[in-house]
N, C-alpha and C positions, 0 to 999 in steps of 0.2 A: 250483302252480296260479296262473296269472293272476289279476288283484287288479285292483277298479276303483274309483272312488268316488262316488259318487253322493251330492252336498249334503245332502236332504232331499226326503220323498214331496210332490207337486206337489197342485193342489184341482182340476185341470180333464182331463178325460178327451182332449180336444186343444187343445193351445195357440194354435191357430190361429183354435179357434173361439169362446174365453171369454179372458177378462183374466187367469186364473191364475196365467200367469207375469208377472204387473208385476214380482215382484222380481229375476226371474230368477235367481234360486238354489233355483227349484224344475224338476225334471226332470216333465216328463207323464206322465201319472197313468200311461195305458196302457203307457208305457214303460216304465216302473218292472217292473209286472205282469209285463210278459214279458221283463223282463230275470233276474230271478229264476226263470223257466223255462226255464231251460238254464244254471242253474248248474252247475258243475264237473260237465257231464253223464261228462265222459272219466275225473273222476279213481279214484284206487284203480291198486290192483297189473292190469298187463295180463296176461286171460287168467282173473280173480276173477270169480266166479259167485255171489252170494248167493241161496240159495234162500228164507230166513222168518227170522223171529225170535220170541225167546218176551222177554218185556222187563217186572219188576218195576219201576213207576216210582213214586217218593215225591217230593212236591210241597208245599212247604213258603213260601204267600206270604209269611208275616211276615219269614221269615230272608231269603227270593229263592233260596233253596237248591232243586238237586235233587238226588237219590239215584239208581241206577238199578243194576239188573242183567242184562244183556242177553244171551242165548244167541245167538249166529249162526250158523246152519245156511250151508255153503257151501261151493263147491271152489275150490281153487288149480289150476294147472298141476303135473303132478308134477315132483318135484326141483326147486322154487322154493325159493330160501333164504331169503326170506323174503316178506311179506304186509302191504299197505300197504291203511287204511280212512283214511277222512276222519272226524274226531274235533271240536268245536266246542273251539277252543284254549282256552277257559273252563273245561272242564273237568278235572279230576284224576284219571287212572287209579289204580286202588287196588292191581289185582290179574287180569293175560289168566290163564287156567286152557285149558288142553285138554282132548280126551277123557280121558285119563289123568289128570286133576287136575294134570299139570306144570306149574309154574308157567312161562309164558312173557314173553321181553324183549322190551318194545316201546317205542321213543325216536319222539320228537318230531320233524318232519319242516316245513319251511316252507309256511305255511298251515294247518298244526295238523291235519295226517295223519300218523298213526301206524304205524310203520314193524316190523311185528312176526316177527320170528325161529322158527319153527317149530323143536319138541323133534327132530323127523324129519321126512324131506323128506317133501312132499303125496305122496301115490297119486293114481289114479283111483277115489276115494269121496269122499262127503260127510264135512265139519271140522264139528267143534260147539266151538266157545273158546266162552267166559266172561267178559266184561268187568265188573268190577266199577267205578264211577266215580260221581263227585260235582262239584258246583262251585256256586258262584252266579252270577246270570245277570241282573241287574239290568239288561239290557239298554243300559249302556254298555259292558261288554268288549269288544275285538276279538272281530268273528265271522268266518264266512267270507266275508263280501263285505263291504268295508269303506264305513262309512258307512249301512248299511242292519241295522235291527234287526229279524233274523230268530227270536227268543228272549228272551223277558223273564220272571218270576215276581213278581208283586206282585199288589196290590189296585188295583181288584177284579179285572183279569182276568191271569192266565197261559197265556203261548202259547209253543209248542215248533213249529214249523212245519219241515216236512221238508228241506228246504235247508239249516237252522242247523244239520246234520247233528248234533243232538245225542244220539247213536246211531250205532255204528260201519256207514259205511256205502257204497259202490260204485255207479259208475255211474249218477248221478242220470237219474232220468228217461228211463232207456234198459231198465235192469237191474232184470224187476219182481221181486217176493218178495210173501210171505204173513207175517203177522202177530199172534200172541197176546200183548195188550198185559194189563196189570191199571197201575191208577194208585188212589194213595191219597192223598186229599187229605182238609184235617182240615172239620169240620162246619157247613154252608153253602153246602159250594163243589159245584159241577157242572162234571162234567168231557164234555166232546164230543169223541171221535173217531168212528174208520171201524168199522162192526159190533159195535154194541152189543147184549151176550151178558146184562148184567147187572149191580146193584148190590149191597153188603152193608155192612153197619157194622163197623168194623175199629179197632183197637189200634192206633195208631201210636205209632213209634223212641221218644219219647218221652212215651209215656204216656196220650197225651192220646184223646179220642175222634174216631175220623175214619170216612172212607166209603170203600169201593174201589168202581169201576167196573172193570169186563170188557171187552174189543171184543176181535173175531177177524175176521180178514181172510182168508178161505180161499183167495179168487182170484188169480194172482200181478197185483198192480198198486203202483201206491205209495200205500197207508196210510202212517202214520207221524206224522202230524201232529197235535197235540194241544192242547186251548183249556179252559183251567179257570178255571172266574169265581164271580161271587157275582152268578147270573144270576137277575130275576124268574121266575117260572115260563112256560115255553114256551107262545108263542101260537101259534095251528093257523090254517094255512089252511083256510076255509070250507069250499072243495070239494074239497081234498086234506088227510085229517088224516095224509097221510104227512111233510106238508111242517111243521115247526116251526120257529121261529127262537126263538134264545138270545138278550138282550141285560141287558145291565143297569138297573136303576130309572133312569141318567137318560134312556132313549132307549125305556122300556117302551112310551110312547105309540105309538112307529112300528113296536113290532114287529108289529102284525097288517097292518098293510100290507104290510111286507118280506116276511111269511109269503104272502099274497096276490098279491104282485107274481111273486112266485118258483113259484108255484103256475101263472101261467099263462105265464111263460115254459117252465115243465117242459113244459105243455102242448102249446105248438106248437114244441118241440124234439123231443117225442114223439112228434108226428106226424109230424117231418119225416124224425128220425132213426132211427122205432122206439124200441122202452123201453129205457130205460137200464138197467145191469146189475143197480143196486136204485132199488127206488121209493120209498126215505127221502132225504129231501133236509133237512139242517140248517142255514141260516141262523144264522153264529155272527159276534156280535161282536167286531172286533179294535178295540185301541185308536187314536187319532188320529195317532202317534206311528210308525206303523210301515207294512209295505206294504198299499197302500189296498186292495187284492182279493189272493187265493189260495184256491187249490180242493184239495179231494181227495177220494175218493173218499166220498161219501155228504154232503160235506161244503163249502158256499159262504161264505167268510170277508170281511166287508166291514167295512174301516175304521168306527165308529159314524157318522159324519159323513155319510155316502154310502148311508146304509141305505135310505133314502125319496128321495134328491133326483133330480130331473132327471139327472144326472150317473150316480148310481145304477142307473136303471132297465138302461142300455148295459152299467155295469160288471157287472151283475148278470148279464147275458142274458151277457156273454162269459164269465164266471168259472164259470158254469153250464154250458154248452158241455163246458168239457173235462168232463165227468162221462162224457162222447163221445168227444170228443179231445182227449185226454191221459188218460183213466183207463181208458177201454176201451179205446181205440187208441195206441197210442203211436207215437215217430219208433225205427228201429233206429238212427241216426248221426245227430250234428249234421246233416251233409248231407241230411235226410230233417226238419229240423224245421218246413219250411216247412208238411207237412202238415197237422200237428195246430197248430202257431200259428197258420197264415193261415186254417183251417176256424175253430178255435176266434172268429177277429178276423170274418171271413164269415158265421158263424152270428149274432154279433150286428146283424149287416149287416139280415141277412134277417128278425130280428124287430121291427127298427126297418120294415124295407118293408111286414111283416104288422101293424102298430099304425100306423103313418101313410103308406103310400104307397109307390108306385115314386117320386113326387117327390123324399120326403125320404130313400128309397136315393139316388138320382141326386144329392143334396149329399153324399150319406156316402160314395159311392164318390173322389167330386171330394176329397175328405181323404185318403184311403186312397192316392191315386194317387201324389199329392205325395210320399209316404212311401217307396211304391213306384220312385220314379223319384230319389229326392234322393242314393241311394248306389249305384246300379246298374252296378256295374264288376264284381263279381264273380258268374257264375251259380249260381241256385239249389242247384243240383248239385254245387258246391263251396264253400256255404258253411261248412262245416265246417272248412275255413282258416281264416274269422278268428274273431278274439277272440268269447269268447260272451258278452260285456257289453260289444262294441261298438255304437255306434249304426250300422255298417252291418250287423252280423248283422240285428239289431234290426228297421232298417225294410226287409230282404231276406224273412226268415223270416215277419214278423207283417204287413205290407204290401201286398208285392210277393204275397206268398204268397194273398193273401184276394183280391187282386185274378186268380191267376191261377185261384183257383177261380170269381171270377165270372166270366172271359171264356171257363171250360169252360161252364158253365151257360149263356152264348149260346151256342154252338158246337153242342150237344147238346139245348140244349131241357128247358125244367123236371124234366119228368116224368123225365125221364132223366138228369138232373142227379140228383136225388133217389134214383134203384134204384143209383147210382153210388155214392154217399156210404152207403146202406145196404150195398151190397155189398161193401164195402172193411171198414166195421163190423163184417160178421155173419164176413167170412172170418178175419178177424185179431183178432179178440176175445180179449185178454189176451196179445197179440202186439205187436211192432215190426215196421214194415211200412217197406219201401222207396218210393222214388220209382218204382224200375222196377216193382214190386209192384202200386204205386196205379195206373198206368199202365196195364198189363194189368189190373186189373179194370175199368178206363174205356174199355178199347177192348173189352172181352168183352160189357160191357153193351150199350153203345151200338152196338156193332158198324159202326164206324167206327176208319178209319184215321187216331191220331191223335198220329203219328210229327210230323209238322210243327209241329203245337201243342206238343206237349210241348221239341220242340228248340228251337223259337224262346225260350220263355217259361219251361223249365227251364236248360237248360242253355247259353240262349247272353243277352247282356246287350242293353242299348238298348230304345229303344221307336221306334216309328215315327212320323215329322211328316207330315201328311199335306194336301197341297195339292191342287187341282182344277179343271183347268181345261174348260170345254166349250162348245158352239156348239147353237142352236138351230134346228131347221129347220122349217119351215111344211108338211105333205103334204098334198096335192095333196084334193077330193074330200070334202070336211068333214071328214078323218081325222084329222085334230090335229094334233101335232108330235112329232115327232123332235129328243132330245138327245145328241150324240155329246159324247161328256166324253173324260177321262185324268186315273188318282188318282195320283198322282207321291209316291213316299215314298221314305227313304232309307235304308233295310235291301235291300240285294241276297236273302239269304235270305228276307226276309218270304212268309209265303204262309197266309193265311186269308182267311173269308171276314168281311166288311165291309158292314155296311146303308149303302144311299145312301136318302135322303129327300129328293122333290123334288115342293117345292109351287108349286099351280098356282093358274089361275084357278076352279078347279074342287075334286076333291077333291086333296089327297095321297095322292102314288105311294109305295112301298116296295118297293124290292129290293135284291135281297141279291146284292152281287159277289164274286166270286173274285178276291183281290187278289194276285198273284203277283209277286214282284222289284220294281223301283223304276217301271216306270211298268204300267199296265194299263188296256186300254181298255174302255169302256164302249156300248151304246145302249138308251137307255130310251123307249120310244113313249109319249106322254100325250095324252089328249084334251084338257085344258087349257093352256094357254102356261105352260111353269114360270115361276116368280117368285124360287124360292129353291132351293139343292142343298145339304145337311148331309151329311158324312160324317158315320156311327156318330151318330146322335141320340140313341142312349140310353145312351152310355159304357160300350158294352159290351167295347169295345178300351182298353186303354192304351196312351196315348198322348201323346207331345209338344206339348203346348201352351204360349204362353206363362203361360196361368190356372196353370196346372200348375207351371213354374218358378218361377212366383214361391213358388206354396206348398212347394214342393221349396227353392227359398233359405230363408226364413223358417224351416223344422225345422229346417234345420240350424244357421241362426243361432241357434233357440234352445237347441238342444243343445249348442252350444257357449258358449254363456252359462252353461247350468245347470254346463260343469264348470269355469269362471272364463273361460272365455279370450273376454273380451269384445270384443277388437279384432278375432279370428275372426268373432264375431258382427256385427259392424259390416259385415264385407267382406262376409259373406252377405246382410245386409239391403239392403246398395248395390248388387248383383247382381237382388235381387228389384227394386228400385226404378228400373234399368236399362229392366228388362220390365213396370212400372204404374210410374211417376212419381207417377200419384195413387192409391194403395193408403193408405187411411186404417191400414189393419192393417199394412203395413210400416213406414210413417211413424213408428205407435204404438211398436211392437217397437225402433225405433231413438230415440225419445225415454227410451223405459224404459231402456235400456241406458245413454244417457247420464246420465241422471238417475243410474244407480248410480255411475256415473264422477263425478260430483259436475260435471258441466259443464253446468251449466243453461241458458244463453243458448242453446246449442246443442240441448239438451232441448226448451225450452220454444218452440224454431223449432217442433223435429218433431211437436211436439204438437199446436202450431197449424196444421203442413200436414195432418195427421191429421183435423183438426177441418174442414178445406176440401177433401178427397178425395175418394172417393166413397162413402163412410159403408158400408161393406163389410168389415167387421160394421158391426150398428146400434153396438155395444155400445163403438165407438171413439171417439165422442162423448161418454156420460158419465163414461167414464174419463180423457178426454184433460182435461177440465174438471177430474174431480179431481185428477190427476195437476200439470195447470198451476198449481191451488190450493195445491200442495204447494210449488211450486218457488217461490210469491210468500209462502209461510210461513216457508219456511228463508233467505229472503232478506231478512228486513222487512219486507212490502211487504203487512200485514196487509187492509187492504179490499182489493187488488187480490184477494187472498186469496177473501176472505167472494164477491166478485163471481162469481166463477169457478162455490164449491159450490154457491151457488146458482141458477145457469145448469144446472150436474148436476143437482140437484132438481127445476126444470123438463123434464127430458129425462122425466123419470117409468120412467126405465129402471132396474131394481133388478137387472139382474147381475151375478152375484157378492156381492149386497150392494154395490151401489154408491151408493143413495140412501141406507142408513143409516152408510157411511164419510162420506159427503157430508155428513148431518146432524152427526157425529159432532165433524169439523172446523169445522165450523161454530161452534158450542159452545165449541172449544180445539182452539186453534191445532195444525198438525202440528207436529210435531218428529221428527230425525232421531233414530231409534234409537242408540245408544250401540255405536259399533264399527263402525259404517255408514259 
């Protein structure tokens, strides 16, 4: 299995639009997120089927130990010589058992899949093995994606999170199964997973007094995940007492918010998407240390940190989503993940639009785009080539993909946007659904032909630049004026349709062209003398801008920073700065980078060009101040120092915590971290 690394979980939901990554050895929050959703979706023996499991778990914080005994119900291909699951390399197999109690050999395989020999070749019927195994899980071991801890046991909380495959297991997030789990943890702790059946007081290994919880997962999806803490008692959403949140005494203050906030995102996900498959929804605490969101069925897991904050509310609405897509709907193939990533990235889209506006969609989409355009060489329809922890799977699937459910949603028209996304839901419910699948239900609803949209924007790459040129003519009789135009773009295939806005002395005109091949002409009759012509005013196209490339440079410089290669980063940022010269936010991104290179004069330039840009973000100004503060710290150059933070303190701008970093140097000196 392919292996990637990833430094450490990032504080900002995108880089672009907060200072989170100053240090730049943090990856994006959101990227993280869905990069762990399409882990080793392909691995396992080809042609393996697991239908459920029945799974005795023992949960031991003090040691970091687990126990476990797992039945897996499943077929092989008949006459396979052998049977290959993904096994967390932490752990120690004790004892595979078959139907017949034979004991079975099973050796270690690279990336810590287990390679198991059948007593006789498969049939056409259902295998039940036996895995008995143990290990600790302090969450430094290698796990299966290196750099990222998907499995920890300690205080106060332990998490087993379904990708840390710890449980023999196939086909991530492709291949769903059913689940009867029991977990015994000793007296205190609370344990949360998927379909809670029940608790009881129990005996544990040794001696002591403990508690088993029950959950059953009858539906086939992916349960599996599991979070045991030493949690306050659960606080209810007001208006939903389905919705609780788990957290611990230091964050008890925020849980009735988090339970609340979660409560009315269910709400207008419910309306939009129909009810989800259950209407218990758990807010569970994961620790700071590990991936800042992950979802699973019945179940929305957020970093403590992100439980309440601005940042939160997004991560929330998207990690909530899949309870839709990815729990009830699944991809059949990599090639097919664009579906449930980009709805998944989409839906959060659209409940940012239903809490503040089409304005502040219209900045989210302007994010999204960047993402969408900065790796666009290979088509959706074959993303299933590259690496599934690359940053172009990444921003193809989670991106490009949200984007291209918003340009169906112009193309069709809300209402029909909406029986689309239901349709697709109600028909493959506890199914993997295809692209050509999704396709045909979009064309059966709508009942349109939408052979051209889907080829342009699944299966083929590029976006369209799009220029316009046109002439005004005066008619005759007070009749107004006549504009003859031509939208000139550089995709030969292109062919959608395209809003022009063209404002007058009068009111604004709106119509909508049929844009076909690289030039197409127009005429638009107005009573008023136009003044202005916009193509697409509401970004409902993606498309080539240079606003766009820059933020297309910028990701990828930072993403190339988060995996060291800082000079890659530099080349991206001087391409962005090519297309804005004065981008305070580029400026920034290349001062921070050199700042890590220890090259200050060069630094503390781009800071100050940063500082005289066009202050786009606000939030490049207070940083850039402290950040200069920093470079006259590690220099000597103590009041040039003091002068700076307190320049940041008068911005009155606290993002990220920037006025109490500001006060904090103020007070003592910075200094450079030790290994830095």
């Amino acid at each position: 299995m392919s292996r990637c690394v990833f430094r450490r979980v990032g504080d900002a939901i995108a880089c672009g639009a907060t200072p989170g990554c100053v240090a730049f050895r943090r990856v994006p929050l959101l990227f993280l997120l869905f990069a762990i959703c399409v882990v080793a979706m392909a691995q396992g023996s080809r042609g393996v089927k697991v239908a459920g499991y029945s799974i005795d778990l023992a949960i031991d914080p003090a040691a970091q130990t687990m126990t476990a005994k797992t039945v897996v119900t499943f077929t092989a291909p008949e006459g396979a010589d052998a049977v290959t699951f993904g096994l967390h390399p932490a752990l120690k197999i004790a004892s595979i058992t078959d139907d017949a109690g034979t004991v079975l050999t099973g050796e270690r395989a690279a990336g810590g899949d287990v390679r198991v020999v059948p007593a006789t070749a498969p049939e056409d019927k259902p295998l039940h093995w036996t895995f008995e195994y143990s290990g600790k899980l302090s969450g430094a071991e290698d796990g299966p994606v290196e750099g990222l801890k998907l499995a920890a046991i300690g205080k106060p909380i332990s998490y087993l999170l379904y990708p840390a495959r710890w449980f023999p297991m196939v086909g991530y997030l492709t291949d769903r199964f059913t689940m009867e789990l029991r977990v015994s943890v000793p007296v205190g702790e609370r344990v949360v997973a998927s379909g809670l059946t029940g608790e009881k007081d129990v005996t544990l290994a040794d001696g002591s007094r403990g508690r088993e919880f029950d959950f059953e997962w009858k539906r086939p999806g992916f349960p599996g995940t599991v979070v045991a803490g030493e949690f306050a008692p659960a606080a209810t959403a007001n208006v939903m007492a389905n919705v609780k949140a788990f957290v611990t005494e230091t964050h008890k203050t925020q849980a009735a918010g988090a339970a609340e906030m979660a409560a009315r995102e269910l709400d207008f996900f419910s309306g939009t998407f129909g009810e989800p498959e259950s209407s218990r929804v758990n807010i569970v605490e994961l620790p700071n240390d590990t991936l800042p969101a992950y979802w699973a069925p019945e179940m929305v897991l957020l970093m403590g940190a992100h439980l309440t904050d601005p940042a939160g509310v997004r991560l929330m609405a998207n990690t909530l989503a899949h309870q839709w897509w990815g729990a009830e709907l699944s991809p059949a193939t990599l090639n097919d993940a664009w579906i449930t990533n980009g709805m998944a990235r989409y839906a959060e889209l659209m409940y940012v639009e239903d809490e503040s506006g089409r304005t502040a969609l219209a900045r989210a989409v302007t994010d999204i785009a960047a993402g969408a355009v900065a790796y666009d060489t290979t088509p959706l329809s074959s993303a299933g080539r590259l690496g599934a922890f690359s940053p172009q799977f990444q921003a193809m699937t989670l991106e490009k993909g949200a984007m291209v459910f918003h340009m169906l949603r112009g193309e069709v028209g809300d209402a029909t946007f909406k029986s689309i996304l239901r349709g697709a839901l109600s028909e493959y419910t506890d199914k993997g659904i295809t692209t050509a699948e999704f396709e045909k239900v979009a064309e059966q609803v709508s009942q349109q032909n939408l052979t051209p949209f889907f080829s342009q924007w699944i299966d083929g790459t590029g976006e369209p630049k799009f220029t316009d040129k046109y002439a005004v003519y005066r008619l005759g009789n007070g009749k107004g004026f006549r504009t003859i135009g031509q939208i000139d773009q550089d995709l030969d295939l292109f062919n959608m349709p395209v809003d022009l806005e063209i404002e007058t002395d009068g009111k604004t005109v709106n119509q909508k062209i049929d844009v076909v091949g690289t030039e197409t002409q127009y005429v638009v009759d107005t009573f008023g003398r136009p003044r202005h012509i916009t193509i697409d005013p509401e970004n409902l196209v993606l498309k080539n801008t240079p606003e766009v490339q820059v933020r297309a440079a910028i990701l990828r410089g930072q993403q190339l920073a988060a995996q060291g290669d800082l000079n890659g980063a530099l080349g991206e940022y001087q391409k962005a700065l090519g297309f804005n010269p004065q981008s305070s936010l580029v400026n920034y991104r290349v001062g921070a980078t050199l700042f890590t290179e220890k090259n200050y004069q060069a630094s503390a330039d781009a800071f100050r060009a940063a500082l005289s840009g066009d202050d786009d973000p606000a939030w490049t100004e207070v940083w850039s101040h402290i950040q200069l503060g920093k470079i006259f710290d590690v220099t000597g150059q103590r009041e040039r120092a003091v002068n700076e933070y307190r320049q940041a303190i008068q911005t009155n701008d606290n993002t990220q915590g920037a006025l109490n970093e500001a006060r904090l140097y103020l007070r003592t000196p910075y200094k450079r971290p030790e290994g830095e």
